[in-house]
Every structure is written in structure tokens, then in C-alpha cells.
N, CA, C and O of each residue as an XYZ file, in Angstrom:
732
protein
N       0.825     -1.194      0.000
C       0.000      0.000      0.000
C       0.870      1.259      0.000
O       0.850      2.181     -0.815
N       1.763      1.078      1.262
C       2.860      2.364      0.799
C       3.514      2.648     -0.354
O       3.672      3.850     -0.570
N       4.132      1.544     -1.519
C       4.299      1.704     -2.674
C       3.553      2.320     -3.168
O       3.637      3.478     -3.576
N       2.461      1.382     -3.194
C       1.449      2.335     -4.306
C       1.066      3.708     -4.134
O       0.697      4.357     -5.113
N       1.133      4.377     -2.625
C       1.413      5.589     -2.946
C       2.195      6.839     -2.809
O       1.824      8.011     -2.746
N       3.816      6.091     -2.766
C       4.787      6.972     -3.684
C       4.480      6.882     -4.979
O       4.308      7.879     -5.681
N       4.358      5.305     -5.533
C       4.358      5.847     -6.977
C       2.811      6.588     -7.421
O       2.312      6.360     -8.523
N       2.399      7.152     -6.786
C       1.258      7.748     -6.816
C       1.557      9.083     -7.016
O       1.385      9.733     -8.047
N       2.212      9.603     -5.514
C       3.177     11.024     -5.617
C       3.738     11.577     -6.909
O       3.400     12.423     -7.737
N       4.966     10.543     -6.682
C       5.754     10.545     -7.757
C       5.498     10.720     -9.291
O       6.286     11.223    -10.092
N       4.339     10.249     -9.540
C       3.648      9.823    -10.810
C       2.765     11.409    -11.078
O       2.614     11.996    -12.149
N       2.417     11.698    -10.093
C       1.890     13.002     -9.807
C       3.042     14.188     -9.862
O       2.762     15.258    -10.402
N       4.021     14.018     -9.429
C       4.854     15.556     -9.617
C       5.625     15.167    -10.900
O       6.035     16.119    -11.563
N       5.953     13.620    -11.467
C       6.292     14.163    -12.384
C       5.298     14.600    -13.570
O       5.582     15.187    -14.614
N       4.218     14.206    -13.171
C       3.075     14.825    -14.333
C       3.623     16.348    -14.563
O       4.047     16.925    -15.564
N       3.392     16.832    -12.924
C       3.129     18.524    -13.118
C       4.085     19.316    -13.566
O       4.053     20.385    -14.176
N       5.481     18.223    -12.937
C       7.058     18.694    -13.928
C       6.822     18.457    -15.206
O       7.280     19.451    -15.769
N       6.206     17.451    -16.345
C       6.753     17.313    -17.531
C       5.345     18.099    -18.034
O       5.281     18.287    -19.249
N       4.348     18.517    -17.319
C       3.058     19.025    -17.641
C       3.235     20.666    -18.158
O       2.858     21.266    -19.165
N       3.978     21.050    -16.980
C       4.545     22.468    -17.168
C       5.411     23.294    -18.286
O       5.498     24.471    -18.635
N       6.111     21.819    -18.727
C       7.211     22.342    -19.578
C       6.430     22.414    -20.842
O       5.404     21.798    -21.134
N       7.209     23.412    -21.642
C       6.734     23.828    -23.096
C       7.045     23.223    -23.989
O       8.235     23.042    -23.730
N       6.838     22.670    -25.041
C       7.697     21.982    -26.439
C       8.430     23.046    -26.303
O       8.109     24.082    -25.720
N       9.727     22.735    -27.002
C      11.160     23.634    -27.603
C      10.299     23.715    -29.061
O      10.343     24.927    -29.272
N       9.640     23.200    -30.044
C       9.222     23.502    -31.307
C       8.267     24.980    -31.422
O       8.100     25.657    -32.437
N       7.573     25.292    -29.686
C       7.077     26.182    -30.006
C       7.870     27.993    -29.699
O       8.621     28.286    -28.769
N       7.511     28.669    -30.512
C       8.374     29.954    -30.049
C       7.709     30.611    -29.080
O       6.565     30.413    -28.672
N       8.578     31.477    -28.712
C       7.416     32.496    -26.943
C       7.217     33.573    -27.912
O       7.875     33.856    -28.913
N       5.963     34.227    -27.308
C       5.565     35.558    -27.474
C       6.178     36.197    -26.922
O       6.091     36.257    -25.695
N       7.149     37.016    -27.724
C       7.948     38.327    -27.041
C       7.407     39.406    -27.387
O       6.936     39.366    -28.524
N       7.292     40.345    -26.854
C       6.883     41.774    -26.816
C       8.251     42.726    -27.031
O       9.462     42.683    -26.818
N       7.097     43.729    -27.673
C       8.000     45.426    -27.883
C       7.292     45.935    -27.396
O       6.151     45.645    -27.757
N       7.398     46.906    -26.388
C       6.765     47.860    -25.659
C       7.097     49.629    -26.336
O       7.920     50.402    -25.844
N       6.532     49.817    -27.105
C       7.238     51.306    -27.715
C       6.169     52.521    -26.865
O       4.973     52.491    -26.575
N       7.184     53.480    -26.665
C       6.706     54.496    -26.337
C       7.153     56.154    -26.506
O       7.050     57.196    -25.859
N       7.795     55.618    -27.999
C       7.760     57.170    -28.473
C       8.989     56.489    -30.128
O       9.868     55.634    -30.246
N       8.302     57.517    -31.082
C       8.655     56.960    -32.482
C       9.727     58.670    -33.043
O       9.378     59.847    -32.954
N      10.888     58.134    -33.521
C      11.403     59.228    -33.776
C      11.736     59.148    -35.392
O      12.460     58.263    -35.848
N      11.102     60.213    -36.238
C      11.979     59.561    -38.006
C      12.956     60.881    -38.052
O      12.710     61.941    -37.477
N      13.850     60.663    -38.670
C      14.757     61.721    -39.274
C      14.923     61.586    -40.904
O      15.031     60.521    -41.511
N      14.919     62.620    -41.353
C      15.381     63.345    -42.569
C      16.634     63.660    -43.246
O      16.706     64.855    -43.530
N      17.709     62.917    -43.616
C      18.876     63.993    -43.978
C      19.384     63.626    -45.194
O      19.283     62.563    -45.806
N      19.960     64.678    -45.469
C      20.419     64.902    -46.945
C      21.368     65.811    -47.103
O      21.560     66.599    -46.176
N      21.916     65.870    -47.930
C      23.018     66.779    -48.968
C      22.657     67.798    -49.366
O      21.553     67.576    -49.864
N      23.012     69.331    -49.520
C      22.721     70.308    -50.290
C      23.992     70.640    -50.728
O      24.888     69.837    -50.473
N      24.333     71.928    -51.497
C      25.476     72.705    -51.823
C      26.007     73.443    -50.828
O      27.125     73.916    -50.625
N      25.065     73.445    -50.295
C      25.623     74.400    -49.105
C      26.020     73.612    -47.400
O      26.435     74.099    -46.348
N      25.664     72.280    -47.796
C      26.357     71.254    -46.224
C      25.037     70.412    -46.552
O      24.293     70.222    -47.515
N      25.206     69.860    -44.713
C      23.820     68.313    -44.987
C      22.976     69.055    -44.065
O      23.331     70.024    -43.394
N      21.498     68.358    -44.100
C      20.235     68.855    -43.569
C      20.072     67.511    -42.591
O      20.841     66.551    -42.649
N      19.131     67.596    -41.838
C      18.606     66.872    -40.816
C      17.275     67.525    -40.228
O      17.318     68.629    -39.686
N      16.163     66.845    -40.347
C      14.835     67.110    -40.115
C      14.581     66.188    -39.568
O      15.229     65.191    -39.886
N      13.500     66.041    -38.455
C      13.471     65.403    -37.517
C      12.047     65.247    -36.862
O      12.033     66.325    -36.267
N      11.051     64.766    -36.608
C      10.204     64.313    -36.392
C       9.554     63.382    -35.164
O       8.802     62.462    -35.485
N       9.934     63.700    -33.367
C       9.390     62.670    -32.325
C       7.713     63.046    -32.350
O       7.221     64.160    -32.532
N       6.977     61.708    -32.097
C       5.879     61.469    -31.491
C       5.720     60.552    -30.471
O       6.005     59.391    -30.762
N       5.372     60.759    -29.451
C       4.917     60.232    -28.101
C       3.640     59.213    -28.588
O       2.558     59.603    -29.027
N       4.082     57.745    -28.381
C       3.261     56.915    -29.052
C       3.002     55.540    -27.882
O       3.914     54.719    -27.788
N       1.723     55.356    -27.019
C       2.277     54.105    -26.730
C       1.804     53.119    -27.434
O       0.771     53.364    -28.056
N       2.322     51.912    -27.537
C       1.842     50.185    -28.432
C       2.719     49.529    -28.289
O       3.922     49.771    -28.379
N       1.867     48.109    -27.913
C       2.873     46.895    -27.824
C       2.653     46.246    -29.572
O       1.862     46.334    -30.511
N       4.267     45.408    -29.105
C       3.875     44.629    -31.094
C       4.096     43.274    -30.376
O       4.964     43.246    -29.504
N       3.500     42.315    -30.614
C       3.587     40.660    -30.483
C       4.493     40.262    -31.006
O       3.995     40.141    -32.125
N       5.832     39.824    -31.154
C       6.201     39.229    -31.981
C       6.503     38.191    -31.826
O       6.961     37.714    -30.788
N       6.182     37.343    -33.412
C       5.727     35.775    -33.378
C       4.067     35.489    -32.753
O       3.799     34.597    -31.948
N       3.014     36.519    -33.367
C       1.905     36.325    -32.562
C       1.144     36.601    -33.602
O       1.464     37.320    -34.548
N       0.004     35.973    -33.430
C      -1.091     36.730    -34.556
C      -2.333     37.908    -33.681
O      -3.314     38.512    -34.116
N      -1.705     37.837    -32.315
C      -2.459     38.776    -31.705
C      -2.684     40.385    -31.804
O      -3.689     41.024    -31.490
N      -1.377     40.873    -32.365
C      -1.040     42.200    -32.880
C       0.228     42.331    -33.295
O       1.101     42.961    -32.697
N       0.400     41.511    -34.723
C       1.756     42.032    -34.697
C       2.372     43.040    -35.569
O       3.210     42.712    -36.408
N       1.949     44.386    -35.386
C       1.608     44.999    -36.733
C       2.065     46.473    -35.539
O       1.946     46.358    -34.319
N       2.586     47.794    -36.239
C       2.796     49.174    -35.348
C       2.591     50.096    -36.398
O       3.516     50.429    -37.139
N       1.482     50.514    -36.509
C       0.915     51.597    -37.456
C       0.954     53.065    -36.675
O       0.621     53.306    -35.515
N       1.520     54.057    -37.794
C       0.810     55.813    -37.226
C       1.400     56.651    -38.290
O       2.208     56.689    -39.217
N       0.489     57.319    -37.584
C       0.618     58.380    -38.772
C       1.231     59.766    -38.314
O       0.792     60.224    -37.260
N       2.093     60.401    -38.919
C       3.153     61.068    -39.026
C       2.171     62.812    -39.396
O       1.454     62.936    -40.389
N       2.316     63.560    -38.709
C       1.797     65.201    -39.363
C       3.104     65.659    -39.692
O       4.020     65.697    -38.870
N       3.208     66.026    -40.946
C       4.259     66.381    -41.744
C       4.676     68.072    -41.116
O       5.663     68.808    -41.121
N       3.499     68.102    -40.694
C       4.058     69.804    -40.445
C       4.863     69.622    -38.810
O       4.766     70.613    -38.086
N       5.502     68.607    -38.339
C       5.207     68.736    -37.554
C       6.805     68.371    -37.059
O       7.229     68.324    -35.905
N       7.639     68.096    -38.511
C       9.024     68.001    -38.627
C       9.327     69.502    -38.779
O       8.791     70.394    -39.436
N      10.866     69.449    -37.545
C      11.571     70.903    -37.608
C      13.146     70.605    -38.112
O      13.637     69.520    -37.802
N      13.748     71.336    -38.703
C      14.793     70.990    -39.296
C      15.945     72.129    -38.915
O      17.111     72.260    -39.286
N      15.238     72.769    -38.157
C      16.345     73.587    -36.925
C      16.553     75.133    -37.593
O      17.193     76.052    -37.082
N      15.947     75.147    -38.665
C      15.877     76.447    -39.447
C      14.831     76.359    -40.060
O      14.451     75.360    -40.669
N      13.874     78.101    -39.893
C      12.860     77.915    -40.540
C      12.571     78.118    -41.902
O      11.442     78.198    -42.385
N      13.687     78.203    -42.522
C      13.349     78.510    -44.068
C      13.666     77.039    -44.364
O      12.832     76.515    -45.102
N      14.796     76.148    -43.916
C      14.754     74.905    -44.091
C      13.297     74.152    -43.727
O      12.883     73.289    -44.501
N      12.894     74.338    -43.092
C      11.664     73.814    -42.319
C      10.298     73.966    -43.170
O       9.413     73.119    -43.295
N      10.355     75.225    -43.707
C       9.402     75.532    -44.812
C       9.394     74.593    -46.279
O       8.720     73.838    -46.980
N      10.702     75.285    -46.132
C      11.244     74.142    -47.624
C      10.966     72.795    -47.695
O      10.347     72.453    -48.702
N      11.320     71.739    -46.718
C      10.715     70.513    -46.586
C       9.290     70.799    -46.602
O       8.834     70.372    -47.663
N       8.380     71.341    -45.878
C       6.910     71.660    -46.159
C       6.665     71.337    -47.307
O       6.011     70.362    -47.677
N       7.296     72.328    -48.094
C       6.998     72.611    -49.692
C       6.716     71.653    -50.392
O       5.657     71.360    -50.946
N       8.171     70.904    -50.353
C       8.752     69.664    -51.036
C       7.220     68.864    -51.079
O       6.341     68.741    -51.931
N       7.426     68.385    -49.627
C       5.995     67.103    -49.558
C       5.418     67.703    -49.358
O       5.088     67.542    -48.183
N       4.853     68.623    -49.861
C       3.354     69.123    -49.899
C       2.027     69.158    -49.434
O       0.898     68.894    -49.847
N       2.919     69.838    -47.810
C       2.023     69.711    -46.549
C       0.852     69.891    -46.406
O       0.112     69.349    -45.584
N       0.474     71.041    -47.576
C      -0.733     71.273    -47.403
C      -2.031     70.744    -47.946
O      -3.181     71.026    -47.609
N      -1.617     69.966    -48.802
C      -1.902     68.867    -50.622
C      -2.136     67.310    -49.307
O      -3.105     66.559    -49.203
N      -0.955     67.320    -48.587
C      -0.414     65.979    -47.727
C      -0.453     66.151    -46.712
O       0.626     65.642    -46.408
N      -1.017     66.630    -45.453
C      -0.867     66.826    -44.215
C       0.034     65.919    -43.769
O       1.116     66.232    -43.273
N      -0.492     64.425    -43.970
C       0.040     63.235    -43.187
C       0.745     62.429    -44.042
O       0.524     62.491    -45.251
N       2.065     61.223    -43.306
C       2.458     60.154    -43.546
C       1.760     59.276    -42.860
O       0.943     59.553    -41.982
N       2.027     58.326    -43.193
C       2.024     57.281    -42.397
C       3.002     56.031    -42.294
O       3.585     56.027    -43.379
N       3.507     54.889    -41.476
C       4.177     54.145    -41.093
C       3.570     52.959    -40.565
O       3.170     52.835    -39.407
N       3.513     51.942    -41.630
C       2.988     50.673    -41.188
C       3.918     49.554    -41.083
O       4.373     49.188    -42.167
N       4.441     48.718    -39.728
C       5.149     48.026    -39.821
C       4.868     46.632    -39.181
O       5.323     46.375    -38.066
N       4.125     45.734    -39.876
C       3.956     44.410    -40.096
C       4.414     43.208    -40.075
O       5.542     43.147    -40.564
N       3.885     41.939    -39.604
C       4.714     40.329    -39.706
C       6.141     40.892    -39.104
O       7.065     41.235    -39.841
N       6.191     40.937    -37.776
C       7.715     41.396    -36.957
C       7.838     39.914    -36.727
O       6.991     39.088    -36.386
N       9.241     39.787    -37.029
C       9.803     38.395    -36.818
C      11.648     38.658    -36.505
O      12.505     39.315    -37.095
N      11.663     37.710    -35.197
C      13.236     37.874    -35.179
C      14.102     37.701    -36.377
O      13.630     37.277    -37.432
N      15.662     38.094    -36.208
C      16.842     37.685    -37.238
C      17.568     37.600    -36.728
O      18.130     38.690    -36.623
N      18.114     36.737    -36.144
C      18.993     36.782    -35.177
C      18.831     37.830    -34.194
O      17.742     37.799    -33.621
N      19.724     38.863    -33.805
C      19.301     39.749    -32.272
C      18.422     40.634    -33.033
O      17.468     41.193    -32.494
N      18.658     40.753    -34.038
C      17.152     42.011    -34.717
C      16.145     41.300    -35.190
O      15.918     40.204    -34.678
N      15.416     41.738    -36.164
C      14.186     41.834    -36.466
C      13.987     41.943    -38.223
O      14.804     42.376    -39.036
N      12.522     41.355    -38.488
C      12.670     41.791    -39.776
C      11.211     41.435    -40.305
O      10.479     40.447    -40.352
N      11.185     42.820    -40.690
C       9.276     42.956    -40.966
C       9.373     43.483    -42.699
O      10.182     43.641    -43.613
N       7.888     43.610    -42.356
C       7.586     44.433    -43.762
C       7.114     45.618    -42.983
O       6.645     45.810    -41.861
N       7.570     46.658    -44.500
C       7.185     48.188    -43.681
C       6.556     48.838    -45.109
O       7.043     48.542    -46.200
N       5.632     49.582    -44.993
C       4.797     50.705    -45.332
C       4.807     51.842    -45.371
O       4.007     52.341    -44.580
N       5.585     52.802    -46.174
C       5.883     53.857    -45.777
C       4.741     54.587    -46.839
O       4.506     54.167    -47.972
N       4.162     55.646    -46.269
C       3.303     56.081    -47.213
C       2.999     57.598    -46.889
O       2.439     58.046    -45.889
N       3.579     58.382    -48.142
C       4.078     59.906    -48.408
C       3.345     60.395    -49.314
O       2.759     59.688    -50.134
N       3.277     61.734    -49.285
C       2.493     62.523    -50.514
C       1.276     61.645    -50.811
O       0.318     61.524    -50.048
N       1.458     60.839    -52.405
C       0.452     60.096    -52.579
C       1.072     58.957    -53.262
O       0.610     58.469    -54.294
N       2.176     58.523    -52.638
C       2.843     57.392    -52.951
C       2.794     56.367    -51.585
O       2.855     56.570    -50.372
N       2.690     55.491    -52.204
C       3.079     53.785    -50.998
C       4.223     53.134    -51.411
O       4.461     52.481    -52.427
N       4.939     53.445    -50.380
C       6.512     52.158    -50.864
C       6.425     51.099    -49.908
O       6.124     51.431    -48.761
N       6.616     49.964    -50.138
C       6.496     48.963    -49.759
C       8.129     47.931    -49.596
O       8.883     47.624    -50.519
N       8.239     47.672    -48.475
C       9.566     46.580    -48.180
C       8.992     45.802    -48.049
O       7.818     45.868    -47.684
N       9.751     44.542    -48.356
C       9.360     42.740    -47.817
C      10.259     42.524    -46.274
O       9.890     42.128    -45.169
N      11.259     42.873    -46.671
C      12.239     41.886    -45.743
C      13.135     43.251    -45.063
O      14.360     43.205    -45.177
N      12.443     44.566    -44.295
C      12.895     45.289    -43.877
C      13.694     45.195    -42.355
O      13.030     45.090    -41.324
N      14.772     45.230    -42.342
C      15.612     45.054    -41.068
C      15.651     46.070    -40.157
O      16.043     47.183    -40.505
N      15.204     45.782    -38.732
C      14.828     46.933    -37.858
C      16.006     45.947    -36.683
O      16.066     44.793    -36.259
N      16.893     47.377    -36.514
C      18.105     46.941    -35.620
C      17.952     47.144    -34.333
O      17.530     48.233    -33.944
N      18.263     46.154    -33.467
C      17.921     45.724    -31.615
C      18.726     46.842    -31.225
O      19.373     47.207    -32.207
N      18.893     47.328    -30.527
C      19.815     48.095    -29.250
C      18.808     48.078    -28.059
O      17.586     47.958    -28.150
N      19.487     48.209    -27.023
C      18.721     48.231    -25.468
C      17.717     49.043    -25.602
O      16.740     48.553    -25.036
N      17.468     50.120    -26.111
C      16.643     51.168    -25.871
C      15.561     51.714    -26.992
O      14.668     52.546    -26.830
N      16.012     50.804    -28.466
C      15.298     51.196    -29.616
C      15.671     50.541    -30.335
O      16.870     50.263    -30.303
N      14.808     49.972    -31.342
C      14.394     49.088    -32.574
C      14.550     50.522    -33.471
O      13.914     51.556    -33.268
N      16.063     50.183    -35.016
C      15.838     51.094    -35.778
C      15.798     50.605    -36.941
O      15.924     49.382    -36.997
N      15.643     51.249    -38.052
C      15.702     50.853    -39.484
C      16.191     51.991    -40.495
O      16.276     53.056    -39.883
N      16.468     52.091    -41.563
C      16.725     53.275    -42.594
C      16.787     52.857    -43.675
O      17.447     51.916    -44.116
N      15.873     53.759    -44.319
C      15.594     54.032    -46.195
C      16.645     55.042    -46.348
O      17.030     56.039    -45.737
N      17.011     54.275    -47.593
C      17.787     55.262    -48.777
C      17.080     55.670    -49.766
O      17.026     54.800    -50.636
N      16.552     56.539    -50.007
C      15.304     57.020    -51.074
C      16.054     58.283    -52.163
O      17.191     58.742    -52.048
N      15.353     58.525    -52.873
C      15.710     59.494    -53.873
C      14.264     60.318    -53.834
O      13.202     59.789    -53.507
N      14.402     61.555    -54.183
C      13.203     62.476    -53.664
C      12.037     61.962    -55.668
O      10.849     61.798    -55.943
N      13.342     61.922    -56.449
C      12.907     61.384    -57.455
C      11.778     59.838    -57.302
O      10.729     59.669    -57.923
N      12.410     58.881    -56.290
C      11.214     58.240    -55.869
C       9.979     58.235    -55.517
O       9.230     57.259    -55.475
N       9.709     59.491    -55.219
C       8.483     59.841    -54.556
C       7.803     60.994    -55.440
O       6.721     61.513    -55.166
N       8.657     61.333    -56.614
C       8.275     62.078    -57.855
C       8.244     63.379    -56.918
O       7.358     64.234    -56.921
N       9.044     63.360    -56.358
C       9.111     65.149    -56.195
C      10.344     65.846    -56.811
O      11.108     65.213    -57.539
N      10.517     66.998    -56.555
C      11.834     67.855    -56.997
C      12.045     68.316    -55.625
O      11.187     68.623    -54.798
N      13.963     68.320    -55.449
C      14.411     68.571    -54.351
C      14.546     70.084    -54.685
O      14.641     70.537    -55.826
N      14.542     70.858    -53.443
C      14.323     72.812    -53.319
C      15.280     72.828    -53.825
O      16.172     72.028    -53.542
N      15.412     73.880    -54.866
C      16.650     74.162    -55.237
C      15.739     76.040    -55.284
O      14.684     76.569    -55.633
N      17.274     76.421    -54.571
C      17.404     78.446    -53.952
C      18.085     79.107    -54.337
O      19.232     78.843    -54.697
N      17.349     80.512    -54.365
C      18.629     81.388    -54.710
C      19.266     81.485    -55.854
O      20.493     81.453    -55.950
N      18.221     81.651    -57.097
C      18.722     81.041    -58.689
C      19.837     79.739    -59.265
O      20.585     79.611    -60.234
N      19.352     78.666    -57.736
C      20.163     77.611    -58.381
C      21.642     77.928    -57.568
O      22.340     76.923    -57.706
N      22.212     78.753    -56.936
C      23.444     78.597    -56.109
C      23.328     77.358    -54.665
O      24.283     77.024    -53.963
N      21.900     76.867    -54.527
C      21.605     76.476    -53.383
C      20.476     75.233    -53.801
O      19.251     75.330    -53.731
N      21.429     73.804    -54.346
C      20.422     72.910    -54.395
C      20.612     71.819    -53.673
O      21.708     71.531    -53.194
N      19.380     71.000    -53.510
C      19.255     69.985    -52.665
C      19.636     68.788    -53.394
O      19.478     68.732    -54.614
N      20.171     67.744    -52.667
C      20.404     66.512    -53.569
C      19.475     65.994    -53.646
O      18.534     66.358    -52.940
N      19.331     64.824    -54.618
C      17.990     64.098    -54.988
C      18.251     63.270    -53.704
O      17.206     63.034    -53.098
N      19.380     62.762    -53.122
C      18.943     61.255    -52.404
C      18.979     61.754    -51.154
O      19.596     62.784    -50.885
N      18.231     60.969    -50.173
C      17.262     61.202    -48.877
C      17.524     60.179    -48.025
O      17.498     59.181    -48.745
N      17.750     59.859    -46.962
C      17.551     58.782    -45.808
C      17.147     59.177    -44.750
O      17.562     59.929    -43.868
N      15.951     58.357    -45.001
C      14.109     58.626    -43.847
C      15.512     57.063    -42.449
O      15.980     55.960    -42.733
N      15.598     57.907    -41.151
C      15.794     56.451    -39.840
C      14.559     57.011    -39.706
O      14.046     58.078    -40.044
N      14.004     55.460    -38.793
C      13.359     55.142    -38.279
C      13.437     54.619    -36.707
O      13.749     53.471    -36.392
N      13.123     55.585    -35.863
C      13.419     54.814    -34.628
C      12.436     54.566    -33.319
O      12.170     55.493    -32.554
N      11.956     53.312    -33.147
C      11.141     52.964    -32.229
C      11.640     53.186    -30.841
O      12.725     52.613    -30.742
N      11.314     53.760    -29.755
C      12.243     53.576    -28.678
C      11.172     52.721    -27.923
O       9.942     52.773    -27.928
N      12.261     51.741    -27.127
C      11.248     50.890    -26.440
C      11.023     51.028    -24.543
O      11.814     51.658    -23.841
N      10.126     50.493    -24.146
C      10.195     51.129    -22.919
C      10.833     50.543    -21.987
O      10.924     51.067    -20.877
């Protein structure tokens, strides 16, 4: 009778030990906790490089490896990038055609690890264009998930400002970072 119930016990904790444990085939739901989205702007002119800059105070979690939410959408008010000078500041206005375009937006989708980073599809959507990545790489650091386009303003069918009868032009090519900071 006492046998029968150790192996009773026994039979019992190891249930709840091998009960508890997870398959290794399945992956965990890891989380991104973001709480504030920063894009920058910079480029080349004749006259040095530009940098425009863009924080919004955003909170959202992303699932990743989940079909529960794994997706970080928003939308961007264009007027709402400062570029540290206001005739620069205008000028970008101009360009994307703030008033034609109030808003961007930023859709970033199917987040899946890559080793210590990440790698989604992203949505970038300007003026009245949609560019689309498959296999966009958003880089880990402790404090923020980043990514960066190399674009040409010609991509997006605009013309870069060119001032001042042409002594003062902008280059065509552009790199939009992207930076999630996490909490």
C-alpha cells in the first residue's frame, strides 16, 4: 500500500514537472513595448547636410511571433518636422506638400526575429505614394528598434528645393531612420 502511494506522488509531480514544460518547437511571445517613435530626414545640399526630424509620443505593444497584434501603425503630421531652421523647415513643407499631404504614415507588419534584430515588412506612405519593403531590417539596441531608407526624392516624384537662382540645391537622395524607442 505504501508503494502504491509513492508511486502515486511521484507519478503526480512528475506529471506537473513534464506538464509544465513547453515543447522547444514552439516559439514564446515576445513583446516590444514602444513608447515614443522618432523619423529623421537627412540629406546633402550645396551648401552642407540637412537633418529634419520628427518625435511622437506613441504608446503600443507589437507581439512578436503572434497573430495577436503584430503589426505598429501611425501616422506622421508632416508639419510637424523641424529641421532647426525655418526657411529649411518651410522648404521641406513645400517639397511634400504639406498642405496637398498633411500626413504620412508608417505601417510596420509580420515582426519576426533575425537573429538579435528583427525583420518585418514596412509601409511607408508619403504625398500620394506607398513604398512597400518585404524583408525590412529593424536593428535591436537596449533602448530602440531602428531601421533606414535610402530614397531618392525622385522616388516619390518630387523635386528637391533648389534656392537662390540655383546657387543652393538639394540633392535628390534622402535617408528617412526610423526609430522605435522601447520602454
Amino acid at each position: 500500500m505504501f508503494r502504491r502511494f509513492i508511486f502515486l506522488i511521484m507519478g503526480l509531480a512528475i506529471f506537473f514537472f513534464l506538464g509544465s514544460a513547453k515543447p522547444t518547437f514552439l516559439t514564446d511571445d515576445t513583446t516590444l513595448v514602444i513608447n515614443k517613435i522618432k523619423i529623421e530626414i537627412t540629406g546633402l545640399s550645396t551648401v552642407g547636410k540637412y537633418n529634419c526630424s520628427n518625435t511622437l509620443s506613441i504608446k503600443d505593444t507589437i507581439y512578436i511571433n503572434s497573430v495577436k497584434k503584430n503589426a505598429f501603425n501611425t501616422e506622421i503630421k508632416m508639419s510637424s518636422f523641424d529641421c532647426g531652421n525655418k526657411i529649411m523647415t518651410k522648404d521641406l513643407q513645400g517639397t511634400v506638400k504639406v498642405k496637398q499631404f498633411p500626413n504620412s504614415s508608417v505601417c510596420i507588419t509580420d515582426v519576426k526575429p533575425s537573429g538579435k534584430n528583427y525583420k518585418c515588412k514596412l509601409n511607408f506612405f508619403i504625398t500620394d505614394k506607398i513604398l512597400k519593403y518585404k524583408d525590412f531590417i529593424l536593428y535591436n539596441s537596449d533602448d530602440k528598434i531602428q531601421g533606414t531608407l535610402n530614397l531618392k526624392f525622385s522616388d516619390l516624384e518630387l523635386e528637391p528645393p533648389v534656392k537662390m537662382a540655383g546657387l543652393i540645391k538639394v540633392k535628390d537622395d534622402i535617408i528617412i531612420n526610423f526609430s522605435l524607442y522601447k520602454n
